[in-house]
C-alpha positions as CSV (number, residue, x, y, z in Angstrom):
1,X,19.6,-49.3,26.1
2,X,17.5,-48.0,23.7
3,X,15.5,-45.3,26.0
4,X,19.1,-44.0,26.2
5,X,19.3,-42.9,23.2
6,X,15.9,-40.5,22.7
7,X,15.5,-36.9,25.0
8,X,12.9,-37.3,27.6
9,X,9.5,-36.0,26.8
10,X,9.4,-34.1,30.0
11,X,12.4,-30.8,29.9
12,X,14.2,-32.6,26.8
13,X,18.1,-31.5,26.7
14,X,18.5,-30.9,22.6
15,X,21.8,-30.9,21.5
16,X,23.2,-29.4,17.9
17,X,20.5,-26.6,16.5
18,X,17.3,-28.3,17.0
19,X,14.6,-27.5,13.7
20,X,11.1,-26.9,13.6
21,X,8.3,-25.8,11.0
22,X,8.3,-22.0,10.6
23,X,4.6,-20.8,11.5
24,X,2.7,-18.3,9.0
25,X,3.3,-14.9,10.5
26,X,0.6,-13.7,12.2
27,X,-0.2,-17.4,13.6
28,X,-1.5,-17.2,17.0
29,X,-1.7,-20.5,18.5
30,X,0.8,-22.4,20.8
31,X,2.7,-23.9,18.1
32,X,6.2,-23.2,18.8
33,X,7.8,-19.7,17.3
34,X,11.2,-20.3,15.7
35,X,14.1,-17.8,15.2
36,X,12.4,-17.0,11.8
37,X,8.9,-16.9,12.9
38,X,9.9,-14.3,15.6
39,X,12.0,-12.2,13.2
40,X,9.1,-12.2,10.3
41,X,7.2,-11.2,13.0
42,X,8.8,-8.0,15.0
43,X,10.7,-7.1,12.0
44,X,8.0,-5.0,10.6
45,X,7.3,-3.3,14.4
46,X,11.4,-2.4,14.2
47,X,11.1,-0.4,11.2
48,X,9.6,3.4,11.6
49,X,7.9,5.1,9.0
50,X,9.3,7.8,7.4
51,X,8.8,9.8,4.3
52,X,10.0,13.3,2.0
53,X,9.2,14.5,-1.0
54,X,9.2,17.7,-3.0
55,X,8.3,19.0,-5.7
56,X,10.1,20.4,-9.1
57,X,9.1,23.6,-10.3
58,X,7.0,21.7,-13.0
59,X,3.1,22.2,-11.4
60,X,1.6,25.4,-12.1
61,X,-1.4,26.3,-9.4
62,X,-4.6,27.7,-11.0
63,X,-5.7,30.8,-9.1
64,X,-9.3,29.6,-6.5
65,X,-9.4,25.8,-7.8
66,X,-8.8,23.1,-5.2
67,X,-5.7,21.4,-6.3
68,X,-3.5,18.7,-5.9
69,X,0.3,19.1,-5.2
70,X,2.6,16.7,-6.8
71,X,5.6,16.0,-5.3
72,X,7.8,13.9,-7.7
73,X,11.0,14.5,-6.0
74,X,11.1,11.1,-3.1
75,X,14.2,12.1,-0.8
76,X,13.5,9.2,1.2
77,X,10.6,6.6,1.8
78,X,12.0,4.1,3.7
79,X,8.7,1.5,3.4
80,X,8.2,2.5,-0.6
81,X,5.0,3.4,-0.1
82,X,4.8,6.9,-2.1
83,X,3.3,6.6,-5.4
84,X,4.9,9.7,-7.4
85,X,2.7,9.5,-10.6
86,X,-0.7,10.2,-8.6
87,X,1.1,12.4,-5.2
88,X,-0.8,9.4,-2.7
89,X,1.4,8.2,0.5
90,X,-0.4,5.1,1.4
91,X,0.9,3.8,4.8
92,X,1.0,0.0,4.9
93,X,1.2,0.2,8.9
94,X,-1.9,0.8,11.0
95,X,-1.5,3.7,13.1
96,X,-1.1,7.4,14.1
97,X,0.9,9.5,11.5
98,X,2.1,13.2,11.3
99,X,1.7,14.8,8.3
100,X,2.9,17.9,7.3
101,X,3.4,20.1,4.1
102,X,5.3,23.1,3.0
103,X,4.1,25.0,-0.5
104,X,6.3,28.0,-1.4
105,X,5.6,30.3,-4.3
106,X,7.8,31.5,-6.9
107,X,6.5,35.0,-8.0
108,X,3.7,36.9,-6.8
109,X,2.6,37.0,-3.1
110,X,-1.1,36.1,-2.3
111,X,-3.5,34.0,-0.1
112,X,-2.8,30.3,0.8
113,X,-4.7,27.4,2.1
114,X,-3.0,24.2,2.3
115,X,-5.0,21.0,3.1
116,X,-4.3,17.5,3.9
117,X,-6.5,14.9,2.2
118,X,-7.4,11.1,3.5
119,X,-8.9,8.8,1.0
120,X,-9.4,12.4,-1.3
121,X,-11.2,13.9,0.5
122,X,-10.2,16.9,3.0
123,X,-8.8,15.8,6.0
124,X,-7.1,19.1,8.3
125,X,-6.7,22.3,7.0
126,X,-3.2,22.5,7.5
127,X,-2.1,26.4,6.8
128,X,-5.3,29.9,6.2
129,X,-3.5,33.3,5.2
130,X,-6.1,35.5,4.1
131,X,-3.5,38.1,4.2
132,X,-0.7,38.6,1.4
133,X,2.5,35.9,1.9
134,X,4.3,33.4,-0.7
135,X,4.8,30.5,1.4
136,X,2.6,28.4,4.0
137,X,3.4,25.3,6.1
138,X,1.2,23.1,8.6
139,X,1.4,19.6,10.4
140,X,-2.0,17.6,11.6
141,X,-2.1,14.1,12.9
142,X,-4.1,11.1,11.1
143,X,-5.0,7.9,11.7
144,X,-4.5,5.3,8.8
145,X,-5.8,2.0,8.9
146,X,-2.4,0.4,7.3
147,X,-4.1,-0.9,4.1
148,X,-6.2,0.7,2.2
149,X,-6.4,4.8,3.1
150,X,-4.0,7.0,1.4
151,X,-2.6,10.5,2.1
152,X,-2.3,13.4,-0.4
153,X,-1.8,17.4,0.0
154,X,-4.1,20.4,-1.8
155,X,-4.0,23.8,-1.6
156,X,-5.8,26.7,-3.2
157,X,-4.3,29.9,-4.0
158,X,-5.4,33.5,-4.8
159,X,-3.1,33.8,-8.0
160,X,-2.1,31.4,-10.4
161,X,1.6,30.6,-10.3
162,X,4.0,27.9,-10.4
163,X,5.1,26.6,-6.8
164,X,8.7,26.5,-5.7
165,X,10.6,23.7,-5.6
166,X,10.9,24.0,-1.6
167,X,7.6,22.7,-1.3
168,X,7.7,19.5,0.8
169,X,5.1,16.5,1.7
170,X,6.1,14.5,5.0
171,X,5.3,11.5,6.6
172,X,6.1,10.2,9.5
173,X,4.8,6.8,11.5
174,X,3.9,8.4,15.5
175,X,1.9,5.4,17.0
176,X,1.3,2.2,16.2
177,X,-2.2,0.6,16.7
């Protein structure tokens, strides 16, 4: 009477909502994967990348000088990753990411060159105009490792001038690794 009772070992039929220990995500083994195991786990692969920001009409750009753009202005960043104070995206997903920038000027026309960086330093030069033009815009592709490399945006001008607030940093996630 009492073997009557338990489920089989072999193909059990569980009844009610059967419970089991929730394995650490990223556990590989054979343990079995609850609901919440498989949720932590894909929830992260669901969720794209995306990010915009401009800038506010407060950064004036010193004529030759290498410089960094701020763009305080977040219209969205879905994965919070964009640290305003220092202008650094830093992507917290491994993988292949467009980035592309936009810097406008608000007065005199002159040459551009826009720049991405990784980790600080130059990555793709993004926009050259040795002619005479107020604006310049670009897009390259990167790679980012998902922890610890960051993304930023440069660009040297030929006068000195504050930049418009139409200029634009964006991120977006292309390819996961």
């Amino acid at each position: 009477a009492l073997a009557n009772t338990f489920a089989p070992l072999a193909s059990p039929n569980l009844s009610g909502i059967p419970i089991a220990p929730t394995a650490s995500t990223g556990n590989n083994t054979t343990q079995i994967a609850t609901t919440a195991f498989v949720v932590a786990t894909i929830a992260p692969l669901q969720k794209n990348v995306v990010f915009s920001a401009s800038a506010n009409n407060a950064q004036t750009i010193p004529a030759n000088v290498d410089t960094k753009i701020f763009f305080p202005n977040i219209d969205f960043d879905n994965t919070a990753v964009y640290n305003s104070p220092l202008g650094r995206f830093t992507p917290q997903v491994a993988g292949y990411y467009q980035v592309s920038a936009m810097i406008g000027m608000y007065s005199s026309a002159c040459t551009i060159y826009l720049t991405s960086l990784k980790n600080g330093a130059p990555w793709k030069l993004l926009y050259a105009n040795n002619q005479i033009g107020s604006s310049g815009s670009g897009t390259s592709l990167v790679h980012c490792n998902g922890t610890t490399d960051y993304l930023e945006i440069m660009a040297v001008i030929g006068i000195a001038q504050l930049i418009h607030s139409s200029s634009t940093f964006q991120v977006i996630l292309v390819a996961r690794d």
